[in-house]
C-alpha positions in Angstrom: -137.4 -32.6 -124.9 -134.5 -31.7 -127.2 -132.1 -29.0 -125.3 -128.5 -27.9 -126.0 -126.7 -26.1 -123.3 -124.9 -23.2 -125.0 -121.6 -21.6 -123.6 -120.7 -17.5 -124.8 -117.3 -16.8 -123.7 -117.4 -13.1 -124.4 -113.5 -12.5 -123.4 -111.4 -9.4 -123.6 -108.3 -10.2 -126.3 -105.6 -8.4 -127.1 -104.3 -7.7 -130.9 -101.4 -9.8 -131.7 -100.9 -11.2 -128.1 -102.0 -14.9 -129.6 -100.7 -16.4 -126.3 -102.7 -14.4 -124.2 -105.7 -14.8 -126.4 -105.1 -18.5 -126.8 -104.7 -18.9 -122.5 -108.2 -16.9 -122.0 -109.5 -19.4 -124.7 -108.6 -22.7 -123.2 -109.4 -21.4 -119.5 -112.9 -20.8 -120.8 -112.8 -24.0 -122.4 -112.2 -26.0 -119.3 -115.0 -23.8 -117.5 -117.3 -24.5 -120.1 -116.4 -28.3 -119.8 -116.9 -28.5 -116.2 -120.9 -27.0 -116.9 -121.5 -29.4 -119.5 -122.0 -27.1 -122.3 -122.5 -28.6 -125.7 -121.6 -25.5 -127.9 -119.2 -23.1 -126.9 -118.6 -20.1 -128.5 -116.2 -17.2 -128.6 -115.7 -13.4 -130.6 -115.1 -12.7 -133.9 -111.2 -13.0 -134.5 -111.1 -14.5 -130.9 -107.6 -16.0 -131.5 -105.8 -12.9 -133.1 -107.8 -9.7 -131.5 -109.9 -7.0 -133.2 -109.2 -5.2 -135.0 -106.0 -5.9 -136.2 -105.9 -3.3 -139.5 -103.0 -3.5 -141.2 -101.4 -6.5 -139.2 -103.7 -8.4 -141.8 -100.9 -7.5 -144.7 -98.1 -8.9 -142.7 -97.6 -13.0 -143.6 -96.1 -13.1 -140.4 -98.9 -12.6 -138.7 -101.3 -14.3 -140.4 -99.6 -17.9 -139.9 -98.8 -16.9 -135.9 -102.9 -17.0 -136.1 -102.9 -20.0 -137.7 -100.6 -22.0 -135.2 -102.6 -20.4 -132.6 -106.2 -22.0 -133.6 -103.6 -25.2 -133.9 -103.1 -25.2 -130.3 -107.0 -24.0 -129.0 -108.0 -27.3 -131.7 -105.6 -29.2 -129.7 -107.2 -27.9 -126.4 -110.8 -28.5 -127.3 -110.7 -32.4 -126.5 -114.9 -32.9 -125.2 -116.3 -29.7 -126.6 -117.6 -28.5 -130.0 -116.6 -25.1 -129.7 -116.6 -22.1 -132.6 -113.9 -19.4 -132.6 -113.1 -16.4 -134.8 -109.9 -16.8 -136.7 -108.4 -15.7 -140.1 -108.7 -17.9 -142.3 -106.2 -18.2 -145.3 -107.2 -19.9 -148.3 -105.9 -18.4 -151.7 -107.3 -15.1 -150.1 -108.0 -14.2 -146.1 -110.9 -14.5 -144.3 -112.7 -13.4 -141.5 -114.0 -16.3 -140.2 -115.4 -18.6 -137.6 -113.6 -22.2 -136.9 -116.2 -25.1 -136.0 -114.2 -27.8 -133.9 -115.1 -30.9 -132.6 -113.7 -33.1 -129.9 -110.1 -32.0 -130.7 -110.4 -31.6 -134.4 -111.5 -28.8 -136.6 -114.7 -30.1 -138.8 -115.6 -26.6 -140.7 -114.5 -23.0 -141.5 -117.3 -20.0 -141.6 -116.6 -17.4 -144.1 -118.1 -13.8 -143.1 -120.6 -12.9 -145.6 -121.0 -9.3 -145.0 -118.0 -7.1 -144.7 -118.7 -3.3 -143.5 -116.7 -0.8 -144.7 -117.9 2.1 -142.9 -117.5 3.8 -139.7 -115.0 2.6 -137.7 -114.8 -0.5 -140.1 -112.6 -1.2 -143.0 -113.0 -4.8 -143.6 -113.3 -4.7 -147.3 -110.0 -3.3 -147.3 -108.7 -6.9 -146.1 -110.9 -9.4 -146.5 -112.7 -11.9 -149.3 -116.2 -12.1 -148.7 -117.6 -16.0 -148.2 -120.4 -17.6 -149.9 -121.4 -20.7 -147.9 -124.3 -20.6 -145.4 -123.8 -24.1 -143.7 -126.2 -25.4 -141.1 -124.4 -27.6 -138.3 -125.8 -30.4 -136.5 -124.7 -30.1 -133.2 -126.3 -32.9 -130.9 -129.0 -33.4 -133.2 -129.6 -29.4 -133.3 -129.4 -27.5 -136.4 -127.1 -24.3 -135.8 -126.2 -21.6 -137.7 -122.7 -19.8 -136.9 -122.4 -16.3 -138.7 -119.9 -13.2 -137.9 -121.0 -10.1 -136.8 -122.5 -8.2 -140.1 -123.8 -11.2 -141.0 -126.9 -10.8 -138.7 -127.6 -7.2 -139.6 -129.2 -8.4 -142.7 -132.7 -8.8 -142.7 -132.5 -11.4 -145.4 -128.6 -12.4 -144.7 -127.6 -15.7 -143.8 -129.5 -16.3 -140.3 -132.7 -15.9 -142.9 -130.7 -19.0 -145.3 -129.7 -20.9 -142.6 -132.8 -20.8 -140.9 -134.8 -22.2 -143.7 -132.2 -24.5 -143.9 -133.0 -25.9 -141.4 -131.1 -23.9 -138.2 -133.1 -23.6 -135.2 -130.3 -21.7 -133.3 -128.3 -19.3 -135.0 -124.8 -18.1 -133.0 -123.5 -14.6 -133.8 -120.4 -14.5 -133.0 -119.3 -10.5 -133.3 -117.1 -7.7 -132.7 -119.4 -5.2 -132.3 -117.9 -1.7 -130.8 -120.0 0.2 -128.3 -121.1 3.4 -128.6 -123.9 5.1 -126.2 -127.7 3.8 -127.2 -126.2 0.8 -129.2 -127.1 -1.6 -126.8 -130.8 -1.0 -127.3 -130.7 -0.9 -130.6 -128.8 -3.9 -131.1 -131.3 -5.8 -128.5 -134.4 -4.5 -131.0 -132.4 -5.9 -133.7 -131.4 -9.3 -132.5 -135.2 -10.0 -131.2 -137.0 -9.3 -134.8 -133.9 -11.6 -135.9 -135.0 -14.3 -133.8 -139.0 -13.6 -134.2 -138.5 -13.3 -138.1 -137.2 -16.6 -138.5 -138.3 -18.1 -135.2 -135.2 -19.2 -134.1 -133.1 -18.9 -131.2 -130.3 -16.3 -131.8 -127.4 -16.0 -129.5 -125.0 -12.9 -130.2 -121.6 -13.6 -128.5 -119.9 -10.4 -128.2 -116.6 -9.1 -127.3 -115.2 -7.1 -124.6 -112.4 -4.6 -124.1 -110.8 -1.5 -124.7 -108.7 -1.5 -128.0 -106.9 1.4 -128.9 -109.9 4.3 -129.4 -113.0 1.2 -129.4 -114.6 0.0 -126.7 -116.3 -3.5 -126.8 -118.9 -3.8 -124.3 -119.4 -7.4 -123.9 -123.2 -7.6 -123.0 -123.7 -10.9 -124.8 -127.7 -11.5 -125.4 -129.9 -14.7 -125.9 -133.4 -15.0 -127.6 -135.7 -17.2 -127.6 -137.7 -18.0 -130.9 -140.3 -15.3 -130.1 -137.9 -12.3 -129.9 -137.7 -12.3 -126.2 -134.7 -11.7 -124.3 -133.7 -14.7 -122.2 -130.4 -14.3 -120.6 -127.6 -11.0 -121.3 -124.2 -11.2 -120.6 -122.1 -8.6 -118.0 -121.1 -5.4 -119.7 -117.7 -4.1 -119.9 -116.6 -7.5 -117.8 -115.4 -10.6 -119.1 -118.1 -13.7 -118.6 -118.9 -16.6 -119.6 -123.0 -17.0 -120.2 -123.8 -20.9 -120.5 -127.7 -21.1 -121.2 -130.3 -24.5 -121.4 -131.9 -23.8 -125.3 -135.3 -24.9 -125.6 -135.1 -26.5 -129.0 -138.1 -28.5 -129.3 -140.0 -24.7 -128.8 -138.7 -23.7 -131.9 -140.1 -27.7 -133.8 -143.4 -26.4 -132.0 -143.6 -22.7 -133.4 -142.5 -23.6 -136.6 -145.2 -26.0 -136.9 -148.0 -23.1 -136.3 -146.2 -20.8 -138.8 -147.2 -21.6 -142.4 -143.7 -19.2 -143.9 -141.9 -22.3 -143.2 -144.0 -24.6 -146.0 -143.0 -21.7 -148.6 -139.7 -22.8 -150.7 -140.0 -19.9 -152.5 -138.8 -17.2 -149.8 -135.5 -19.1 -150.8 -134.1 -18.2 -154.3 -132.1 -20.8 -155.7 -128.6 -19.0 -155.5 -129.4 -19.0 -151.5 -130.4 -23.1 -151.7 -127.5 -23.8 -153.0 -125.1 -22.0 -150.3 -127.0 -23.0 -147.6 -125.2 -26.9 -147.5 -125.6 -28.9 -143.9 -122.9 -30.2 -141.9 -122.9 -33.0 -139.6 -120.9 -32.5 -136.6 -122.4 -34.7 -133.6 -125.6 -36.8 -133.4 -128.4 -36.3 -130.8 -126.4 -36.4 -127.1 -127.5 -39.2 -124.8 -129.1 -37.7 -121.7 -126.4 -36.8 -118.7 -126.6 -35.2 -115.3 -125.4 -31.5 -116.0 -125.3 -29.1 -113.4 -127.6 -26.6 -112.7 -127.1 -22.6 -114.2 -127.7 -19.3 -111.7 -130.3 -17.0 -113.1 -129.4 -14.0 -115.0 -130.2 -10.6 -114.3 -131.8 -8.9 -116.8 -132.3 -5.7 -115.6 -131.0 -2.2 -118.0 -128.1 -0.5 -117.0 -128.3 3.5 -116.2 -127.8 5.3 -119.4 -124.8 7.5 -117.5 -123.6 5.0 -115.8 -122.9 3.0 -118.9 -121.0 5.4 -120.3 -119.2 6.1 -117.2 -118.3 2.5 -117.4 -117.0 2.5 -121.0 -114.6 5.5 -120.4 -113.1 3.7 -117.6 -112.8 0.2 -119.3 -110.9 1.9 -122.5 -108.9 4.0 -120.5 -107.9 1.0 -118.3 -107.1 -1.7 -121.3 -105.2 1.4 -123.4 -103.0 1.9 -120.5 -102.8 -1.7 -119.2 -102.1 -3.5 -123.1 -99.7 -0.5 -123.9 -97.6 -1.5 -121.1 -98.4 1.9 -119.1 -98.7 1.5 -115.6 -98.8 5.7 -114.0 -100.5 8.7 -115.6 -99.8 12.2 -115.2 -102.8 15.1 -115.7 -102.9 18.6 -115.1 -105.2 19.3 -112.9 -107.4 23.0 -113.3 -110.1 22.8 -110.7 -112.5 23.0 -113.7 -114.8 19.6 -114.1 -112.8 17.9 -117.4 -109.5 17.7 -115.5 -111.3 16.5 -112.4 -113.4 14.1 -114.7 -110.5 12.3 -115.9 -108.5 12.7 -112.9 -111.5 10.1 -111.1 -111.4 8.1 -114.2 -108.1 7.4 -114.0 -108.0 6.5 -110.2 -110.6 3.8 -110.7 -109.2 2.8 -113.5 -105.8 2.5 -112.0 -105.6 3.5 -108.6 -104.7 6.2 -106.5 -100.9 5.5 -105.9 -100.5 4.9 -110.0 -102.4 8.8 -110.9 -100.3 12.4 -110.3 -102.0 15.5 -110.3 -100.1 19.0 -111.4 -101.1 22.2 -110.3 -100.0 25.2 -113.0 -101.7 28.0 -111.3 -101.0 31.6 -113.3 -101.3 34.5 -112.9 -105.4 34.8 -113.8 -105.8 31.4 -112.1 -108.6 32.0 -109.2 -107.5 31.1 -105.6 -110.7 29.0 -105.9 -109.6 27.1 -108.8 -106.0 26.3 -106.8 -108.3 25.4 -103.7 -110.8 23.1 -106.1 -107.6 21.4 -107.2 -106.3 20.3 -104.0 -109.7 19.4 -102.8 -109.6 16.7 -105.3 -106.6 15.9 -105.0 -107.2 15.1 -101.3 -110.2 13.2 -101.8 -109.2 10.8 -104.3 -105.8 10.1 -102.2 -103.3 11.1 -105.2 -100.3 12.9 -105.4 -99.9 16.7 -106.4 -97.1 18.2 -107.9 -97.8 22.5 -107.3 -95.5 24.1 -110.3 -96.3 28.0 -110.6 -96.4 28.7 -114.0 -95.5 32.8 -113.7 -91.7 32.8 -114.2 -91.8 30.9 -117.4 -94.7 33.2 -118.5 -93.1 36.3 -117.6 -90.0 35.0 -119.4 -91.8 34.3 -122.5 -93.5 37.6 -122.5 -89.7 39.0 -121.7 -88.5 37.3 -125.1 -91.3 38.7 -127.3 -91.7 41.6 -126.1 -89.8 42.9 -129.4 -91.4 40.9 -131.8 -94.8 41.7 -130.3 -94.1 45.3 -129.4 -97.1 47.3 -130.9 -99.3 44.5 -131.1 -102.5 44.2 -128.5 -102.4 41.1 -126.5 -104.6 38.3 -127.7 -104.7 34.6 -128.1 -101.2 34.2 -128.7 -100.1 35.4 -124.8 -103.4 32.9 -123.2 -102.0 29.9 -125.7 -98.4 31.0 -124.1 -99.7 29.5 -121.0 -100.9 26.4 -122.3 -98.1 25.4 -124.5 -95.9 26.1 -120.9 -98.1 23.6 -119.7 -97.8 20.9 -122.0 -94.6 21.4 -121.7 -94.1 20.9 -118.1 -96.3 18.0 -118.0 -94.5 16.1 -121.2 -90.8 17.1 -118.8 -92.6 14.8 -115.8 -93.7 12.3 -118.3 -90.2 12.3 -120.3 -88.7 12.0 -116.8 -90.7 9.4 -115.0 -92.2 7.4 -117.5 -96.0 8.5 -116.7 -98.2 8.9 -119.7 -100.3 12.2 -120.0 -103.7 12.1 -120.2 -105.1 15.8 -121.5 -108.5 17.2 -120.3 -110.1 18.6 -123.7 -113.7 17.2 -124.1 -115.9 16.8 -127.2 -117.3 20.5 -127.9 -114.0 22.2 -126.9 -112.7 19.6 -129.8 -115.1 20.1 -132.3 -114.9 24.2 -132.1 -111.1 24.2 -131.8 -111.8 25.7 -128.2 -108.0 23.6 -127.0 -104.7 24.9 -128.0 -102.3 22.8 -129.6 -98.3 22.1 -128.4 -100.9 22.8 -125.0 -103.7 21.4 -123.5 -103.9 18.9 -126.2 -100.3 17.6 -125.6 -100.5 14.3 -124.2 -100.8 10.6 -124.7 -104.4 9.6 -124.6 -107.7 12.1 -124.0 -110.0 10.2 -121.8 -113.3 12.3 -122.8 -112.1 13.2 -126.3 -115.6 12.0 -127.3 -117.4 13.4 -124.1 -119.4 16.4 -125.1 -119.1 19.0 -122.0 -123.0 18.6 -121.2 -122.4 14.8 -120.9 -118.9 15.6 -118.7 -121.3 17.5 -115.7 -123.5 14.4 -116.1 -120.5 12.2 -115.5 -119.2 13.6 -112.6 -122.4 14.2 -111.1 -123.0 10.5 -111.7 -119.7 9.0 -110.0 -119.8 11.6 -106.7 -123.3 9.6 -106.5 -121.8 6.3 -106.3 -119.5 7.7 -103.7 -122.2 9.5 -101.8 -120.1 12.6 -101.5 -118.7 15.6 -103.5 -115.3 13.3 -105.0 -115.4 15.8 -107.2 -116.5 19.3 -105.1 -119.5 20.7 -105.9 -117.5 24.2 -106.2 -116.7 22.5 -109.6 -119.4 21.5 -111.1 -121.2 24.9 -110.0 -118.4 27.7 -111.2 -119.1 28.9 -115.0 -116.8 26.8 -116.9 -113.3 29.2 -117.6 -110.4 28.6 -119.2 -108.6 31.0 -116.9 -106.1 32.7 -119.5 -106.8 36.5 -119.3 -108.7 38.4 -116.7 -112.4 37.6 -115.9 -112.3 34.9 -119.1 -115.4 32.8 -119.4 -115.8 30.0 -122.1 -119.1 32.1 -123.0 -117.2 34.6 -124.0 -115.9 32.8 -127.3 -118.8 30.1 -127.5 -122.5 29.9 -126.8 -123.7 28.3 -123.4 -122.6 24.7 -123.9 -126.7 23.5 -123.8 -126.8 24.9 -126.7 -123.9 24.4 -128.7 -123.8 20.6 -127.8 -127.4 20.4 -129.5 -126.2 22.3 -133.0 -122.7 20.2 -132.3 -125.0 16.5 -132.5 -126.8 17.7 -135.2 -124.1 19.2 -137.5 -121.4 16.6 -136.2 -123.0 13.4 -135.6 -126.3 13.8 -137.5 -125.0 15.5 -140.8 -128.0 18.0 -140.5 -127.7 21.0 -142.3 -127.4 24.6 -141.2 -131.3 25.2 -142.0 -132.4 22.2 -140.8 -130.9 23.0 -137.5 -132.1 26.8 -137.8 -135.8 25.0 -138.0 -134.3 23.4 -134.9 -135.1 26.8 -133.1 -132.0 27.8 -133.0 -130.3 31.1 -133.6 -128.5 31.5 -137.1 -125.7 33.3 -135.5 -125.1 30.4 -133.3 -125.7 27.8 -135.8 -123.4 29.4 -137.7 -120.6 30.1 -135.7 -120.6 26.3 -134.4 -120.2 25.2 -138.0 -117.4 27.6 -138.9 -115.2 26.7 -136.2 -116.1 23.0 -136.8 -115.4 23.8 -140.2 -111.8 25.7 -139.9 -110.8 23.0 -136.6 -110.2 19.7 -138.5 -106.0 20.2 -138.9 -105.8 20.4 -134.9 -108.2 17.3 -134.2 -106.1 15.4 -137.0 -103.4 16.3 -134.3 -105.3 14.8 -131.0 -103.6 12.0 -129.3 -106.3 8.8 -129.4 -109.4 8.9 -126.9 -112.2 6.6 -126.1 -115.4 6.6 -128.9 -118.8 6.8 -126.8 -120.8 8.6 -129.2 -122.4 7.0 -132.7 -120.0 9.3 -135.2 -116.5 10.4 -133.4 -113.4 12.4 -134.8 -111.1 10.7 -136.5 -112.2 7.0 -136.9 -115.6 8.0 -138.3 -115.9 11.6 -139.2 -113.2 12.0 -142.1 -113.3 15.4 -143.5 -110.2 16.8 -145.3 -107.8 19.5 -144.3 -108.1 21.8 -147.5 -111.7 22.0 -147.9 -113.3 25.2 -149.7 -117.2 23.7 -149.6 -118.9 25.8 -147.0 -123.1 25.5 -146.6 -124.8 27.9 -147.4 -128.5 29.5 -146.4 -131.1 30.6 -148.8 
């Protein structure tokens, strides 16, 4: 029975930290040796970290990735392992090193270079033409990047007919909420279409605003999931492929006799490589079974938030974070993120009470901040309010308070937590969610000063969810239920509700995803059942918002489209939608 035993490192790099990258490498390396794996694989642009933008214009930095695949070569003695690199040859590459036994036998070229979204590839890279087929052990395998597999008729289709029974995807695929389903629909009709085994070797981390969730997948040549990598944890998957399944199927399937599902440009890219020769049979040691099982939909998310918050803090060199803490459920959201991402003695909480602030706010505060076990800093806000309102009372004399006097409070805020961060060294992390974003419902110089926003991409339905979800892992109210049950209130004049300058957040989150995330028109969502009014309000202050968003500090992406890396609108934009 022919078998290869396949190793997926899926490992969480950093961009630019080659000798980091390089040491997670070679430690997987020697696991993978001690298991007896015959292919081991890694991410796409493994040895330099993804993405790395810009860094790809510096020489510099393209030859400190060279020397680095130099040394994981070197440290690949008894392995035939493939790992994503840039390549440089007249042009650069994103690309996929094959090496053998200490010496590197082939380079991949990525096919397929998106340039949308959250990717600019195109911008950087050469696109590559060869399809090889590798014969590792006497098994045909196909290595592509990422993209590469999207394709229904890409290069896992060439190399299959070329011969590859196991195709390796080796990707940087960013997470976003839903994606893993998708991407397991995907990656089965891959592996059923050309009745191969397909093995997607993923990436995990946090890197700046993307979030990599690892969960590494294996299919068999029927579509079916055999063995998943963890999610949003490093891992190494090593998995017994049942080759000889694939000689059997084939054999029933008459698509394989037909030459001409290959054109001849594809023939001729699709060249085969030998690497190793059918392996002599040795002990190897057994493999633990893998659970399968779907993670909760909440709970996935949860997890995402607290992996990029914990890689943006611990790769920037950050190691105590400072939030202002309301008593309303964002702040105390991002307050619990942050203690399980960096523990309680690393997390400060400040309590601003004003003068409109409820003494049940001040009490929710401190309640929080007693049951996660972190410090809070009480700093009235009144006398610098009053001393504001002191120094404008000329300039504003005649004129009825309004926002100017609530986003006075804010802005005294910001300020007071950028002194303690200036002072101590501890980054801010602001509150504002996803709806208070896209409507412009955040003041800027204010609650939007800060150095990362945790649930920037976290639409205020999804934040109740959230915390409801982590005080059920605790099995108590970490977050009191006073919170989650008090109408949501920004607390800057007298009896203020967020109602009272947006509709009820159920609603405005659905005319947000379709307008935001969906590109849906105003009368489509109208035939959504919605109230124009509403529909129409949502998309002005959308509209007339972008200048302070382009001001945001960086926040983790959960959602298919975020601001910023993939919704780029302009500033000075006069096209408004209109109704008929």
């Amino acid at each position: 029975m022919r078998r290869l035993r396949l190793g997926m490192a899926q490992i969480n790099t950093t961009v630019g930290d080659f000798q980091g990258n390089v040491a997670k490498i070679l430690k997987a390396a020697d696991g993978a040796r001690s298991l007896g794996v015959d292919l081991l694989t890694f991410p796409e642009l493994a040895i330099c970290g993804y993405p790395p933008e810009d860094l790809l214009l510096k020489p510099q930095f393209i030859e400190a990735n060279l020397r680095a695949l130099d040394e994981v070569v070197e440290g690949s003695s008894g392995l035939t392992v493939a790992v994503g690199f840039v390549d440089a040859d007249k042009d650069i590459y994103n690309a996929a090193a094959l090496i053998h036994d200490g010496k590197l036998v082939s380079v991949y070229h990525k096919v397929y270079l998106p340039n949308y979204g959250v990717f600019d590839e195109d911008r950087y890279f050469q696109s590559g033409k060869e399809c090889p087929v590798y014969i590792i052990c006497g098994v045909g395998v196909g290595i592509n990047i990422c993209e590469d597999v999207w394709y229904e008729a890409g290069p896992a289709t060439v190399q299959a007919y070329a011969g590859a029974e196991v195709i390796v995807n080796i990707s940087a695929s960013p997470y976003h909420a839903g994606k893993g389903d998708f991407m397991e629909r995907m990656l089965g009709t891959r592996a059923a279409d050309n009745v191969a085994i397909v093995a997607h070797n993923n990436l995990v981390g946090g890197q700046d605003e993307l979030v990599f969730a690892g969960n590494s997948m294996l299919f068999d040549e029927g579509g079916r999931l055999i063995a998943r990598g963890k999610q949003f944890e490093e891992d190494l998957l090593v998995a017994d492929l049942d080759v000889e399944a694939v000689f059997r199927t084939r054999l029933h399937d008459p698509r394989w006799r037909k030459a001409s599902l290959m054109g001849d440009d594809q023939r001729s890219c699709a060249t085969r490589v030998m690497v190793s020769e059918a392996a002599v049979d040795v002990f190897k040691p057994p493999l633990p079974e893998r659970d399968l099982g779907a993670r909760n939909p909440v709970g996935e998310i949860y997890d995402a938030l607290l992996l990029g918050t914990g890689d943006y803090l611990g790769k920037n060199g950050k190691q105590k974070v400072v939030i202002g803490l309301s008593g309303g459920v964002d702040s105390s959201l991002v307050a619990v993120i942050a203690v399980d991402a960096l523990g309680a003695s690393n997390v400060i909480g400040v309590s601003m009470p004003s003068r409109y602030s409820s003494p049940g706010s001040i009490s929710d505060a401190e309640a929080l901040a007693a049951n996660l076990g972190i410090r809070l800093i009480r700093i009235p806000i009144e006398p610098a309010f009053e001393a504001y309102l002191q120094m404008l009372a000329e300039p504003f004399e005649g004129a009825s308070p309004n926002v100017a006097e609530e986003n006075i409070q804010a802005r005294i805020r910001g300020n007071l937590l950028m002194a303690l961060s200036n002072k101590f060294g501890w980054l801010v992390l602001t509150t504002g969610n996803k709806s208070e974003y896209a409507t412009g419902y955040t003041t800027l110089y204010g609650d939007m000063a800060g150095g990362f926003a945790v649930i920037k991409d976290v639409p205020k339905t999804l934040v109740y969810r959230l915390a409801r979800y982590r005080n059920s892992l605790a099995g108590k109210d970490v977050i009191p239920a006073s919170v989650l049950e008090k109408p949501p209130s920004a607390e800057l004049r007298p009896e203020q509700k967020d109602t009272d300058s947006l509709p009820p957040y159920e609603t405005l989150d659905t005319v947000l995803t379709a307008y935001v995330e969906q590109d849906k028109s105003i009368e489509q969502i109208m035939a959504m059942g919605i109230d124009e009014r509403v529909v129409q309000q949502a998309a002005r202050l959308v509209d007339f918002s972008e200048y302070k968003r382009r001001q945001a500090p960086p926040g983790v992406k959960i959602t298919p489209r975020a601001f910023g890396r993939d919704r780029r609108l302009p500033i000075t934009n006069w096209f408004r939608e209109s109704t008929t």
